[in-house]
N, C-alpha and C positions, 0 to 999 in steps of 0.2 A: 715656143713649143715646150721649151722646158720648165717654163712657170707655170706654164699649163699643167702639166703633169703633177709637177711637186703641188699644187693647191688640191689637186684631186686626189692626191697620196694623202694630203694632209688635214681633208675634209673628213677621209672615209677612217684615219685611223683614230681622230675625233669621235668619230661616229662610234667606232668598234667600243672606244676606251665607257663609251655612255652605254654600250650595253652592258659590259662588264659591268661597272658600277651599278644601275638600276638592275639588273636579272633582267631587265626584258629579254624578247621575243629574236630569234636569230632573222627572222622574217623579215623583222626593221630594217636588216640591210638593202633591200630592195631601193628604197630611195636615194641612198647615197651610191649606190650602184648604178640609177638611171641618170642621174645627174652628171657622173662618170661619165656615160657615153653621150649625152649631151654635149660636155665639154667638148670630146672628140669631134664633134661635126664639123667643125672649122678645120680641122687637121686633115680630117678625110677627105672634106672637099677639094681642098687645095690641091690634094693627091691626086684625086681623081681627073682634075683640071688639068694636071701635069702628064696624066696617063692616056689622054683622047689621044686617037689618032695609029693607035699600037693596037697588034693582034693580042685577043684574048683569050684564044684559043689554048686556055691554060688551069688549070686546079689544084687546089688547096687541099690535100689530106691529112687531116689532123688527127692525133691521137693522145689522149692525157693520160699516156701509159710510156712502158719502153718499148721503142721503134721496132728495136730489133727483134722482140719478142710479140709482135704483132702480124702474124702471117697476112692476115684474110686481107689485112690492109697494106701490107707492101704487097701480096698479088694483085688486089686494084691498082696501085701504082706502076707495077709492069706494063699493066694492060690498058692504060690509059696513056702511057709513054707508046706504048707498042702501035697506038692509032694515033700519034701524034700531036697530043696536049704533052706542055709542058708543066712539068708535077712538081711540086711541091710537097715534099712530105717536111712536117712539123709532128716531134716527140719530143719524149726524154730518151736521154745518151743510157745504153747499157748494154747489152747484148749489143754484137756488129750483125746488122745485117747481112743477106747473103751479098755476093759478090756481085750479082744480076742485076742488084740496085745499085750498089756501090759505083760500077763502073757503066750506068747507062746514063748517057751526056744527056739526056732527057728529062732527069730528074735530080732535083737540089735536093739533101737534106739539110733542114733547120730542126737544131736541139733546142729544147726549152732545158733553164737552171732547175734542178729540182726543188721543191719547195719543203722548207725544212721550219717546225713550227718555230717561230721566231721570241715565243714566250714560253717558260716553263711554269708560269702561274695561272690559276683562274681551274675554273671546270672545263672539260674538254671541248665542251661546246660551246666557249669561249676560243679553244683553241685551233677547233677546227674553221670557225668564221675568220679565223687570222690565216688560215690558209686557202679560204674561198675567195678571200680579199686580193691576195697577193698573186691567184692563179687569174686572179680576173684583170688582175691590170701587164700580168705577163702577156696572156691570152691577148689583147689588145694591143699591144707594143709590138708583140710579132706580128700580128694579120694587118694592122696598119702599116709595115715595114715594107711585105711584099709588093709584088705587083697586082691588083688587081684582078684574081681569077675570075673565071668564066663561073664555073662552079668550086663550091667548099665543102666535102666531103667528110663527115665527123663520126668516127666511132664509139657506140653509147652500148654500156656503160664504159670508163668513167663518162658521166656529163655533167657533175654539180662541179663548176659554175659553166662548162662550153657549153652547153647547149642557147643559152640566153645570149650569152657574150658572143661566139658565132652567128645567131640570130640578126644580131644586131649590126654586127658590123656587116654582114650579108645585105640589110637593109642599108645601112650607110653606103655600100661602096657597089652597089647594083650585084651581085653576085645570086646564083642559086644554090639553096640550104640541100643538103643530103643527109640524113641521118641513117646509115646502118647500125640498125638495131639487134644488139650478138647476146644481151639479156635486158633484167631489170635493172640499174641501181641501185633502189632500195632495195632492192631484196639480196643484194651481197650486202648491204650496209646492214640488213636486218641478222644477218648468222651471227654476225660479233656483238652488237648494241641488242636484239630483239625485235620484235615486229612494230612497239607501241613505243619505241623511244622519239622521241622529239625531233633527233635529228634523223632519224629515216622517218616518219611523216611527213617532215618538211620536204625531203628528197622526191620521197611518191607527189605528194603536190607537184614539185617545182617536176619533174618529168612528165606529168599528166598533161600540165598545163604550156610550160616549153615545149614539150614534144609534138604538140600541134601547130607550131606556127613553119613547121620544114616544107620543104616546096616538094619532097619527094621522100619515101622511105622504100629502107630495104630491111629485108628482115631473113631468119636462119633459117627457121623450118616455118612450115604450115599452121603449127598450132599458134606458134608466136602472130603471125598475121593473123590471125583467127581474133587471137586475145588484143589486138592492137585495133581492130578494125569493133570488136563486141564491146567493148570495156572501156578505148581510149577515143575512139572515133576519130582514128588513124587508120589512112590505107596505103597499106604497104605491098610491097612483092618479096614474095620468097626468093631470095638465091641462097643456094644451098652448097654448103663448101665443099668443093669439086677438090680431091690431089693436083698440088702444083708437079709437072713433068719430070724433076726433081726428085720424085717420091718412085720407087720403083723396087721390084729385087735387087740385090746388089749383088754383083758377078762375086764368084769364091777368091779370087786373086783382089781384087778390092778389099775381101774381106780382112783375108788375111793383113792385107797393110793395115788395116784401119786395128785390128785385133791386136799388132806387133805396134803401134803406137799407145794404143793405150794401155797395152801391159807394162810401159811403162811406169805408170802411176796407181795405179790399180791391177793388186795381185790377180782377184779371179781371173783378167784375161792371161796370166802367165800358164805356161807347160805345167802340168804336175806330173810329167815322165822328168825321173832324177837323171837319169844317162840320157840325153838326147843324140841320135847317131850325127856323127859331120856332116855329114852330106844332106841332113837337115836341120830346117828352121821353122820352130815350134810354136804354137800359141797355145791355149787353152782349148780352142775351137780347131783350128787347122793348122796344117803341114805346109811347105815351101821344099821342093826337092830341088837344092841350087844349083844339082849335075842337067838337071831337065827344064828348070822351071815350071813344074807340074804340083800343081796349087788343089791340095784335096783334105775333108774332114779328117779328122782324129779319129781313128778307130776309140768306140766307148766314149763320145765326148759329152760334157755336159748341152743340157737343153739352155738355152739364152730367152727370157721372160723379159719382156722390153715394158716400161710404164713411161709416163711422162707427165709433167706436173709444174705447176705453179705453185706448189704447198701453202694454199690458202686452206679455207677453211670448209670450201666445197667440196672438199674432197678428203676421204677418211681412209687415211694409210693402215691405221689399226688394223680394216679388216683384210688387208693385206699380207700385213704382217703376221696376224694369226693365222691365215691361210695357209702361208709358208712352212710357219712352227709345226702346224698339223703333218703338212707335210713332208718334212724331215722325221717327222714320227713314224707314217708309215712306210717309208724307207728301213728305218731303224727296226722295226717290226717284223723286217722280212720282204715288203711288198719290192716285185722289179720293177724299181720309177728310176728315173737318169736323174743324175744331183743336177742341181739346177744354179745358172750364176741370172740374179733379176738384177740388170742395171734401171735405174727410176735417174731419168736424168730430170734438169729444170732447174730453176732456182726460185725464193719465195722467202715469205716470211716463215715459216712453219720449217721449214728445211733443217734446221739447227737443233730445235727441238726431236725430229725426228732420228736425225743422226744421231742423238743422244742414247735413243731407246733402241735402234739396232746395232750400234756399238756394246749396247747390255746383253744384246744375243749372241749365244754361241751353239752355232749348227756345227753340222761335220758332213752333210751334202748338200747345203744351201748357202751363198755366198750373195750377198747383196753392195750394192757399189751405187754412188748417189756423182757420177759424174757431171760435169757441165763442158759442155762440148759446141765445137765451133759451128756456125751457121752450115756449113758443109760437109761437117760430119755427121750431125744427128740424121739424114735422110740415110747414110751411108749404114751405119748402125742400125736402123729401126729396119732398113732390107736385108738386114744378116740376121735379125729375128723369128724365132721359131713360133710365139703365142704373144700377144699385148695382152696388157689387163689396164684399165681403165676404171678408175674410181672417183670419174667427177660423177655428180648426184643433182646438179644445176640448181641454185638457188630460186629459179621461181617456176622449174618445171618445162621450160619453153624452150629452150637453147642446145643445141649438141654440141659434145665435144669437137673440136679439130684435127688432136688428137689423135681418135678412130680415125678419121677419113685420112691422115697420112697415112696411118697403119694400113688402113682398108689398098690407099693407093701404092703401096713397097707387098700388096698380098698380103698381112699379115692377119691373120686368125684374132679373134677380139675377145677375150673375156670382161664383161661390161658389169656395171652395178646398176642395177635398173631406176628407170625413175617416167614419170609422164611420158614423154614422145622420144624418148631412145629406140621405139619400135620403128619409129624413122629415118634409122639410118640401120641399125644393129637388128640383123634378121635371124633372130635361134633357130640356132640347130642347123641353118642356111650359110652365113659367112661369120656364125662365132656361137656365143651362149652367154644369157645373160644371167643373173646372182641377184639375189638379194640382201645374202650376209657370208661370212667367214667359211659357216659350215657347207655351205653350196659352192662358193669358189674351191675350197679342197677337193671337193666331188668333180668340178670340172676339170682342174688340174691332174688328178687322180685319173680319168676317162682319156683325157687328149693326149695326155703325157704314156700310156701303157701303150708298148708296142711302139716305144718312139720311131726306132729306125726303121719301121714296116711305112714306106707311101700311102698306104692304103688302108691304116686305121683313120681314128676318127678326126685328129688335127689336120692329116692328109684330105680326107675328103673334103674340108672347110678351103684348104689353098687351092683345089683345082676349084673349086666353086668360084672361088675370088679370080681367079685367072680368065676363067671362062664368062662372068659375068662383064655385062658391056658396060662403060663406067666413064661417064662422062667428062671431060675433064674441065678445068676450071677455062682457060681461053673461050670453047664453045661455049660454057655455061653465061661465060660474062658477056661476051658478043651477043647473044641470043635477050637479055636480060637488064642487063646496065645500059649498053651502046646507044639503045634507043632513048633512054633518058638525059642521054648528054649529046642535042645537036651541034653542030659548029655555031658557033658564033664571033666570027672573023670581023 
């Protein structure tokens, strides 16, 4: 087995070193890639020889992201543990998952090594085939490793190189393909490279043409099925990201722990009362009367603006941040708006960059704080939230935030940036209000924020709406939806 391997490491990096050389076509990889799983068939057979006779009452969910930053796909894996398949989730190590998955005996996780380009020469598109390469022979060494599932479950995007590599090994080892479909590929590939560069071409191909060979598709919203079924001659089902149970208001006494934790690392949640009386215990937000234990707001306390973010490139903090700047204007102006503390948790590439530029701001009633917080605290936080604002803008139009629908499932109020089918989840003037630029998010901040502590202005009216609204949640949604696509096969 392992001269197997190394001929096939040793064919394809042959391979890579002649595209380099010639400038051909990244395309050409295809054949030393089929050949690749060629090789495999002796390997897999054996396995599979080895595995008759065993329940298969089991699946593969893979994701060529971080695990722990993959919601939609550890709630499949709850809910798939929770009717008794054994799960398999396969990622990359980063974020810890919530504890729900950590500690259900029903489910393994397997980390993939991240893949780090292994050349600092050549054009990038040289260097990213040295990373398709290396993901494809990872991709195969894990799903070869396991058991045999019933079905293999793959989150797209990323899918250049799983969706083939999956494909395949799904044919090799008798399993059924699941592609949940949460956007484009190339169309995140295209925000950074453009629409016409070579290597999102090649992507849109390689998904147009990979993406039809799955035994079943799932998709986010309507329009996405709409575009999958008109365009790709895929047919898929909506399921639409329901709040995991997890997601809710967060009682005031909760708050305040979670508020008295993170003040320590982050000023905005500390007191700005200089004398604090003894017999209390102070945050930014709320009080602790430790003669009673009676857990209530801060008279005058600031408003808490919750965001959340992967700081890519979908999403434009700018108009965010101009919003804010506006806003600490018409504070300073005279107008009664409550200072506002916007925590934007998440981590990304872009994250560093950004800290850069509000580090250069200096407010005097706006405090912003770019936290990263445990899997069991962000639900905790985002239900001590007074308004969300949301600035993904979805690279190809079809996909909704996540996001929102935590916010939506903790109540929280949504100020949105509009784009295609956000009318599908984010209903104006109903459970939020959506923007198109800077100058309209100050206007809505300006409207929800006047008369903060009256119920009964206009951010108040948006949270009884969300309360009183019937709101499916993800269990029923996925029983009703997925369940039926995965029969036993014992």
């Amino acid at each position: 087995m392992a001269a197997l391997w190394f001929l096939s490491a040793l064919f394809l990096a042959v391979s890579l070193c002649s595209l380099y050389l010639t400038g051909a076509s990244v395309a050409l990889l295809l054949p030393p890639l089929l050949l690749l799983l060629l090789l495999l068939v002796p390997v897999v057979w054996s396995r599979r020889r080895r595995g008759r006779g065993r329940s298969r009452r089991s699946v593969c969910v893979l994701v060529m992201g971080d695990l722990g930053r993959s919601p939609r796909m550890l709630y499949h894996t709850l809910s798939l543990a929770r009717h008794g398949f054994s799960v398999t989730a396969v990622g990359y190590p980063g974020a810890k998952p919530h504890k729900d998955v950590l500690n259900n005996d029903k489910i393994k996780i397997v980390y993939l090594t991240e893949v780090k380009t292994a050349t600092n020469f050549g054009p990038k598109i040289f260097q990213y085939g040295v990373k398709v390469v290396v993901q494809t022979l990872q991709i195969c060494y894990v799903l070869l490793r396991i058991d045999p599932p019933s079905y293999m479950l793959l989150q797209n995007p990323p899918g250049l190189p799983a969706i083939a590599v999956v494909w395949a090994v799904c044919l090799l080892r008798g399993s059924k393909f699941i592609i949940d479909w949460h956007n484009y590929g190339y169309t995140i590939m295209g925000l950074t490279h453009g629409d016409h560069h070579l290597i999102v071409l090649i992507a849109k191909w390689y998904e147009h043409f990979f993406g039809k060979l799955s035994d079943s598709n799932l998709c986010v919203t309507e329009a996405m099925r709409e575009d999958l079924n008109t365009n790709w001659n895929i047919k898929a089902i909506t399921l639409y990201d329901t709040p995991s149970p997890i997601f809710k208001e967060t009682p005031l006494e909760l708050q305040h722990k979670l508020f008295k934790k993170l003040a320590k690392d982050f000023v905005p949640f500390r007191t700005r009362i200089e004398s604090v009386p003894s017999n209390l215990e102070q945050t930014a937000f709320t009080e602790l009367n430790v003669n009673t234990g009676d857990v209530s707001y801060v008279q005058g306390r600031p408003a808490l603006l919750m965001s959340s973010t992967s700081w890519t490139e979908d999403e434009d903090f700018s108009i965010l941040l101009k919003a804010l700047d506006e806003y600490e204007g018409l504070i300073t102006a005279g107008m009664k708006l409550p200072s506002l503390v916007c925590a934007i948790t998440g981590k990304g590439p872009l994250k560093e960059f950004y800290s850069h530029v509000i580090e250069k701001m200096h407010f005097k009633y706006v405090d912003i704080c770019t936290p990263w917080l445990e899997a069991e605290d962000y639900p905790v936080l985002l239900g001590s939230g007074d308004l969300g604002v949301c600035l993904h803008k979805s690279s190809s139009g079809l996909d909704l935030p996540m996001k929102v629908v935590d916010m939506f499932g903790c109540r929280l109020p949504v100020c949105a940036l509009d784009f295609q089918c956000l009318p599908e989840l984010v209903k104006h003037e109903e459970n939020g209000l959506i923007f198109k630029n800077a100058r309209e998010l100050t206007e809505q901040l300006k409207l929800l924020f006047t008369d903060f502590h009256n119920e009964r202005n206009k951010l108040g009216i948006f949270k009884r709406n969300l309360k009183e609204a019937k709101m499916v949640q993800w269990d029923e949604n996925w029983d009703d939806i997925v369940l039926p696509l995965l029969p036993a096969s014992d």
